[in-house]
C-alpha positions as CSV (number, residue, x, y, z in Angstrom):
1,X,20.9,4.2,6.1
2,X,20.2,2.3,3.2
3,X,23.0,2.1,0.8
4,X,25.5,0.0,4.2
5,X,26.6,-3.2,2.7
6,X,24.8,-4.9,5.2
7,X,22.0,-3.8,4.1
8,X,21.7,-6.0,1.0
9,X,19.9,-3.0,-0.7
10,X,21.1,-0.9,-3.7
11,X,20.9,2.3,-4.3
12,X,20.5,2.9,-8.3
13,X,19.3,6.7,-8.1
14,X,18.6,9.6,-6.2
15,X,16.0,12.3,-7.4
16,X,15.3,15.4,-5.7
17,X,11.6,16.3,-7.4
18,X,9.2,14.2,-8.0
19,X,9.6,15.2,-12.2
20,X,12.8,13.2,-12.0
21,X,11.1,10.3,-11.0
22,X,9.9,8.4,-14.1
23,X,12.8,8.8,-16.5
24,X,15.1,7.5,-13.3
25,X,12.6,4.2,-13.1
26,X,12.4,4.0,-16.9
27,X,16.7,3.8,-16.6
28,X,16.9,1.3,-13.5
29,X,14.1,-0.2,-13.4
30,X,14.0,-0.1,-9.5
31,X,12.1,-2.8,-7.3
32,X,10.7,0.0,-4.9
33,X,10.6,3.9,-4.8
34,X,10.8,5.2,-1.5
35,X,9.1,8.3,-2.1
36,X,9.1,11.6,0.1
37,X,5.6,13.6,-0.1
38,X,7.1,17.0,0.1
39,X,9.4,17.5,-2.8
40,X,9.3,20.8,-5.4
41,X,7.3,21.0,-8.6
42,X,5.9,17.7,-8.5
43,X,5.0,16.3,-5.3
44,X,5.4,12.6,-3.9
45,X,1.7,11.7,-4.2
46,X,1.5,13.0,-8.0
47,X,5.0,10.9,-8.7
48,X,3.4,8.2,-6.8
49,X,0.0,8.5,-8.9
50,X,2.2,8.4,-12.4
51,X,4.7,5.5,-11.3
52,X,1.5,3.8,-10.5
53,X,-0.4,3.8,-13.3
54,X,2.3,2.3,-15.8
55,X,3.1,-1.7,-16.5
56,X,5.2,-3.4,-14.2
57,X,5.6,-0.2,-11.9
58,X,7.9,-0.7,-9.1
59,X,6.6,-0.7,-5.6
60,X,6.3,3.1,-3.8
61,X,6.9,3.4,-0.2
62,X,6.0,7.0,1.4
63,X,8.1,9.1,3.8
64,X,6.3,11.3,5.8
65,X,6.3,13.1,9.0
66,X,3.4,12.5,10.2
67,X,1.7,9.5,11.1
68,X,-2.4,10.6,10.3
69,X,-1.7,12.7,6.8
70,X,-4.2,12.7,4.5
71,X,-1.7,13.0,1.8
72,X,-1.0,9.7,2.8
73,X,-4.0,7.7,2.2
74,X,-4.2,9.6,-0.9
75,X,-1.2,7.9,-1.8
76,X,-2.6,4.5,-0.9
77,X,-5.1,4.8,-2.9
78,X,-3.3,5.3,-5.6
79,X,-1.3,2.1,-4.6
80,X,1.8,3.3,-2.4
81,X,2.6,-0.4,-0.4
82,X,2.6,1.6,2.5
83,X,4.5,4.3,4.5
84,X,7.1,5.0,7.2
85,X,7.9,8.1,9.1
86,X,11.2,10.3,8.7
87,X,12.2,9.6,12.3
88,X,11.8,5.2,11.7
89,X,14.8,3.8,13.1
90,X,17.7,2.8,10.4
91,X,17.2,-0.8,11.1
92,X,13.0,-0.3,10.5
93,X,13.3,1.6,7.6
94,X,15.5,-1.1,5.6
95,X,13.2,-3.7,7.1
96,X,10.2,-1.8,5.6
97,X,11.8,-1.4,2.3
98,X,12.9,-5.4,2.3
99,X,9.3,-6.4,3.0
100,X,7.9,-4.4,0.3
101,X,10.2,-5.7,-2.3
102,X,8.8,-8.9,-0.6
103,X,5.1,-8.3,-1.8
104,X,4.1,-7.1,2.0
105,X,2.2,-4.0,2.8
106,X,4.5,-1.6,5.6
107,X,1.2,-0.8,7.6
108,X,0.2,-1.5,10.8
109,X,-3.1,-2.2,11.1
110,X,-3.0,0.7,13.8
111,X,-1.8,3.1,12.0
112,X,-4.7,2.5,8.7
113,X,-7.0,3.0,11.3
114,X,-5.7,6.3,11.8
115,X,-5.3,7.4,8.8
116,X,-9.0,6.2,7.9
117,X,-10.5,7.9,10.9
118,X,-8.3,11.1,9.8
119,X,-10.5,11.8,6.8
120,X,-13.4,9.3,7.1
121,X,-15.4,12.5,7.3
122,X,-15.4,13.9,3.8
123,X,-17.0,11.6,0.9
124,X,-17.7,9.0,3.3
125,X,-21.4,7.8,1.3
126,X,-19.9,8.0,-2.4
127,X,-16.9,5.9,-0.7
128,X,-19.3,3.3,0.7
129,X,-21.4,3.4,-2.4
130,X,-18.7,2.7,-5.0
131,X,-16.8,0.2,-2.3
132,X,-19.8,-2.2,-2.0
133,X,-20.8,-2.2,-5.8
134,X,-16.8,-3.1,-6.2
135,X,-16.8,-6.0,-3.5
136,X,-20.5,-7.3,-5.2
137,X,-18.2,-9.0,-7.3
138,X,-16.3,-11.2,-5.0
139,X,-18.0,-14.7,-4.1
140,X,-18.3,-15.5,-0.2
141,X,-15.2,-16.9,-0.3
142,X,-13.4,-14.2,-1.5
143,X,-15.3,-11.5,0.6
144,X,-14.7,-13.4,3.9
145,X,-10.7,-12.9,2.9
146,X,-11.0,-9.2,2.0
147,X,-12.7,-8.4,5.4
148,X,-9.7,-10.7,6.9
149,X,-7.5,-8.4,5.3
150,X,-9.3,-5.7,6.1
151,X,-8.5,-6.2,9.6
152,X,-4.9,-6.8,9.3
153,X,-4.6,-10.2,9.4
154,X,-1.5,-12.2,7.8
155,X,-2.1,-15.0,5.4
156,X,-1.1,-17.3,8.0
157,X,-3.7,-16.0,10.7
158,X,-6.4,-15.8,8.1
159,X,-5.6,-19.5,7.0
160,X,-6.8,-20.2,10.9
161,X,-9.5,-18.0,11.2
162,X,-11.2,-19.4,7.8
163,X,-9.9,-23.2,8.0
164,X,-8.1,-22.7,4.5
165,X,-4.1,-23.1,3.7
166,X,-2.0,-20.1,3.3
167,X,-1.6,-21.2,-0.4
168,X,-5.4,-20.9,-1.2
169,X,-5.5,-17.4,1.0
170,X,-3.1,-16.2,-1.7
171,X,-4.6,-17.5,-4.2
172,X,-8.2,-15.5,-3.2
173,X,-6.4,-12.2,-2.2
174,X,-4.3,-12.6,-6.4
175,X,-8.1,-13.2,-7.5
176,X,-9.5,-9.8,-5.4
177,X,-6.8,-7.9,-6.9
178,X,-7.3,-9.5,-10.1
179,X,-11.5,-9.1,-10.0
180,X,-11.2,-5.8,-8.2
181,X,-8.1,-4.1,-10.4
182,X,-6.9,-3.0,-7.0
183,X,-2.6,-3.3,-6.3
184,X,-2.2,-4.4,-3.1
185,X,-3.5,-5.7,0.4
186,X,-4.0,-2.0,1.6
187,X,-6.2,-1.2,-1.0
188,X,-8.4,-4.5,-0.2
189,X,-8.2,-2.9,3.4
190,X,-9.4,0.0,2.3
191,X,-11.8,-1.2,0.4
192,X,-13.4,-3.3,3.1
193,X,-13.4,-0.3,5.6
194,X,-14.9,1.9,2.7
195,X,-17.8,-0.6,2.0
196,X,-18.6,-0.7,6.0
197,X,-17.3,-4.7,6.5
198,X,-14.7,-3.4,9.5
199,X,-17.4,-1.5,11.8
Protein backbone atom coordinates (compact mmCIF):
# COMPACT_ATOMS: atom_id res chain seq x y z
CA UNK A 1 0.00 0.00 0.00
CA UNK A 2 2.70 2.30 0.80
CA UNK A 3 5.80 1.48 -1.09
CA UNK A 4 3.52 2.26 -5.07
CA UNK A 5 5.43 4.84 -6.80
CA UNK A 6 2.64 6.95 -6.66
CA UNK A 7 2.82 7.08 -3.44
CA UNK A 8 5.79 9.38 -3.09
CA UNK A 9 6.67 7.50 0.19
CA UNK A 10 9.74 5.21 0.79
CA UNK A 11 10.03 2.39 2.37
CA UNK A 12 13.67 2.19 4.17
CA UNK A 13 12.86 -0.83 6.61
CA UNK A 14 10.66 -3.35 7.86
CA UNK A 15 10.87 -4.78 11.47
CA UNK A 16 8.82 -7.47 12.78
CA UNK A 17 9.26 -6.73 16.84
CA UNK A 18 9.26 -3.81 18.29
CA UNK A 19 13.23 -4.68 19.65
CA UNK A 20 14.15 -4.08 16.06
CA UNK A 21 12.91 -0.83 16.05
CA UNK A 22 15.58 1.55 17.35
CA UNK A 23 18.72 0.20 15.65
CA UNK A 24 16.53 0.30 12.24
CA UNK A 25 15.79 4.31 13.02
CA UNK A 26 19.36 4.79 14.29
CA UNK A 27 20.36 3.28 10.41
CA UNK A 28 17.63 5.32 8.30
CA UNK A 29 16.83 7.84 10.12
CA UNK A 30 13.04 7.52 9.11
CA UNK A 31 10.65 10.65 9.03
CA UNK A 32 7.72 8.49 10.59
CA UNK A 33 7.28 4.96 12.11
CA UNK A 34 4.16 3.44 11.49
CA UNK A 35 3.95 1.32 14.36
CA UNK A 36 1.61 -1.84 14.98
CA UNK A 37 0.62 -2.30 18.84
CA UNK A 38 0.73 -6.02 18.77
CA UNK A 39 4.13 -7.18 17.86
CA UNK A 40 6.30 -10.05 19.97
CA UNK A 41 8.72 -9.36 22.76
CA UNK A 42 8.47 -5.79 22.70
CA UNK A 43 5.25 -4.26 21.94
CA UNK A 44 4.30 -1.09 19.78
CA UNK A 45 3.52 1.19 22.73
CA UNK A 46 6.98 0.29 24.61
CA UNK A 47 8.87 0.86 20.98
CA UNK A 48 6.77 3.84 20.75
CA UNK A 49 7.77 4.98 24.42
CA UNK A 50 11.72 4.50 23.55
CA UNK A 51 11.66 6.14 19.87
CA UNK A 52 9.97 8.91 21.79
CA UNK A 53 12.15 9.78 24.26
CA UNK A 54 15.43 10.23 22.06
CA UNK A 55 16.60 13.64 20.09
CA UNK A 56 15.18 14.21 16.92
CA UNK A 57 12.90 11.06 17.07
CA UNK A 58 10.89 10.42 14.10
CA UNK A 59 7.19 10.78 14.15
CA UNK A 60 5.16 7.26 15.33
CA UNK A 61 1.86 6.58 13.79
CA UNK A 62 -0.22 3.49 15.49
CA UNK A 63 -1.95 0.65 13.82
CA UNK A 64 -4.53 -0.81 15.56
CA UNK A 65 -7.72 -2.65 15.27
CA UNK A 66 -9.70 -0.99 17.17
CA UNK A 67 -10.85 2.34 17.34
CA UNK A 68 -11.41 2.99 21.53
CA UNK A 69 -8.00 0.99 22.81
CA UNK A 70 -6.54 2.10 25.64
CA UNK A 71 -3.29 0.97 24.35
CA UNK A 72 -3.77 3.71 22.22
CA UNK A 73 -3.96 6.70 24.21
CA UNK A 74 -1.22 5.22 26.11
CA UNK A 75 0.68 5.63 23.09
CA UNK A 76 -0.41 9.29 22.75
CA UNK A 77 0.75 10.11 25.66
CA UNK A 78 3.86 9.11 25.04
CA UNK A 79 3.66 11.19 21.80
CA UNK A 80 2.47 8.79 18.89
CA UNK A 81 1.01 11.77 16.11
CA UNK A 82 -1.84 9.72 16.10
CA UNK A 83 -3.35 6.39 14.86
CA UNK A 84 -5.18 4.63 12.00
CA UNK A 85 -6.97 1.40 11.94
CA UNK A 86 -5.76 -1.91 10.02
CA UNK A 87 -8.92 -1.85 7.80
CA UNK A 88 -8.08 2.37 6.60
CA UNK A 89 -8.47 2.39 3.07
CA UNK A 90 -4.96 2.38 0.96
CA UNK A 91 -5.53 5.85 -0.22
CA UNK A 92 -6.28 7.03 3.81
CA UNK A 93 -3.53 5.32 5.13
CA UNK A 94 -0.81 7.09 2.81
CA UNK A 95 -2.70 10.31 3.39
CA UNK A 96 -2.31 9.74 7.22
CA UNK A 97 1.26 8.98 6.90
CA UNK A 98 1.87 12.19 4.42
CA UNK A 99 0.24 14.53 7.00
CA UNK A 100 2.19 13.33 9.78
CA UNK A 101 5.46 13.77 8.01
CA UNK A 102 3.67 17.13 7.52
CA UNK A 103 3.64 18.13 11.38
CA UNK A 104 -0.37 17.23 11.55
CA UNK A 105 -1.86 15.00 14.15
CA UNK A 106 -4.01 11.76 12.19
CA UNK A 107 -7.02 12.25 14.81
CA UNK A 108 -10.27 13.09 14.44
CA UNK A 109 -11.55 14.99 16.98
CA UNK A 110 -14.29 12.15 17.17
CA UNK A 111 -12.32 9.57 17.64
CA UNK A 112 -9.97 11.44 20.90
CA UNK A 113 -13.22 11.66 22.27
CA UNK A 114 -13.53 8.15 22.27
CA UNK A 115 -10.63 7.11 23.25
CA UNK A 116 -10.83 9.76 26.28
CA UNK A 117 -14.24 8.54 27.36
CA UNK A 118 -12.78 4.85 27.04
CA UNK A 119 -10.59 5.24 30.13
CA UNK A 120 -11.55 8.64 31.62
CA UNK A 121 -12.55 6.41 34.47
CA UNK A 122 -9.30 5.31 36.12
CA UNK A 123 -6.89 8.28 37.47
CA UNK A 124 -9.21 10.79 36.30
CA UNK A 125 -8.38 13.45 39.73
CA UNK A 126 -4.43 12.87 39.63
CA UNK A 127 -4.91 13.54 35.68
CA UNK A 128 -6.86 16.83 36.35
CA UNK A 129 -4.47 17.66 39.13
CA UNK A 130 -1.13 17.37 37.31
CA UNK A 131 -3.02 18.88 33.89
CA UNK A 132 -4.04 22.21 35.50
CA UNK A 133 -0.65 22.74 37.49
CA UNK A 134 0.96 22.11 33.74
CA UNK A 135 -1.45 24.56 31.85
CA UNK A 136 -0.83 27.30 35.10
CA UNK A 137 1.99 28.10 33.03
CA UNK A 138 0.53 29.26 29.86
CA UNK A 139 -0.56 33.04 29.71
CA UNK A 140 -4.39 33.70 28.54
CA UNK A 141 -3.31 33.82 25.32
CA UNK A 142 -1.73 30.68 25.09
CA UNK A 143 -4.54 28.81 27.19
CA UNK A 144 -7.33 30.17 24.96
CA UNK A 145 -5.22 28.25 21.95
CA UNK A 146 -4.67 25.03 23.91
CA UNK A 147 -8.49 24.69 24.71
CA UNK A 148 -8.89 25.54 20.71
CA UNK A 149 -6.82 22.73 20.13
CA UNK A 150 -8.39 20.88 22.54
CA UNK A 151 -11.41 20.86 20.60
CA UNK A 152 -9.98 19.97 17.33
CA UNK A 153 -9.80 23.04 15.70
CA UNK A 154 -7.19 23.72 12.73
CA UNK A 155 -4.90 26.71 12.87
CA UNK A 156 -6.95 28.24 10.35
CA UNK A 157 -10.30 27.95 12.23
CA UNK A 158 -8.66 28.91 15.53
CA UNK A 159 -7.15 32.08 13.76
CA UNK A 160 -11.18 33.03 13.32
CA UNK A 161 -12.43 31.99 16.44
CA UNK A 162 -9.55 34.15 18.34
CA UNK A 163 -9.07 37.06 15.73
CA UNK A 164 -5.29 36.14 15.45
CA UNK A 165 -3.29 35.04 12.02
CA UNK A 166 -2.48 31.42 11.49
CA UNK A 167 1.20 32.51 11.77
CA UNK A 168 0.78 33.75 15.41
CA UNK A 169 -1.50 30.40 16.23
CA UNK A 170 1.65 28.56 15.37
CA UNK A 171 3.67 30.45 17.03
CA UNK A 172 1.53 29.95 20.58
CA UNK A 173 0.85 26.15 19.98
CA UNK A 174 5.48 25.98 19.27
CA UNK A 175 5.45 28.07 22.73
CA UNK A 176 2.81 25.34 24.60
CA UNK A 177 4.88 22.65 23.41
CA UNK A 178 7.94 24.48 24.24
CA UNK A 179 6.58 25.77 28.01
CA UNK A 180 4.72 22.49 28.51
CA UNK A 181 7.64 19.88 27.05
CA UNK A 182 4.62 18.23 25.39
CA UNK A 183 5.33 16.71 21.37
CA UNK A 184 2.49 17.43 19.61
CA UNK A 185 -1.20 18.97 19.17
CA UNK A 186 -2.76 15.63 20.70
CA UNK A 187 -0.97 15.93 23.75
CA UNK A 188 -2.20 19.74 24.11
CA UNK A 189 -5.67 18.00 23.43
CA UNK A 190 -5.16 15.85 25.98
CA UNK A 191 -4.02 18.03 28.17
CA UNK A 192 -6.85 20.43 27.96
CA UNK A 193 -9.47 17.50 28.32
CA UNK A 194 -7.33 16.23 31.41
CA UNK A 195 -7.40 19.73 33.16
CA UNK A 196 -11.36 19.90 32.57
CA UNK A 197 -11.17 23.00 29.78
CA UNK A 198 -13.34 20.67 27.15
CA UNK A 199 -16.45 19.86 29.46
Amino acid sequence: MLGGGSSGIEIVAEASDGAEVAALVDRHHPDVVLMDIRMPTVDGLAATEQLRRRERAPEVVILTTFNADEHVLRALRAGAAGFVLKDTPPAELVAAVRRVAAGEPVLSPVVTAQLIEHVAGSGRDGRRVRAGALLDRLNDREREVAIAVGQGRSNAEISAALFMSVATVKAHVSRILTKLDLNNRVQIALLAHDAGLLD
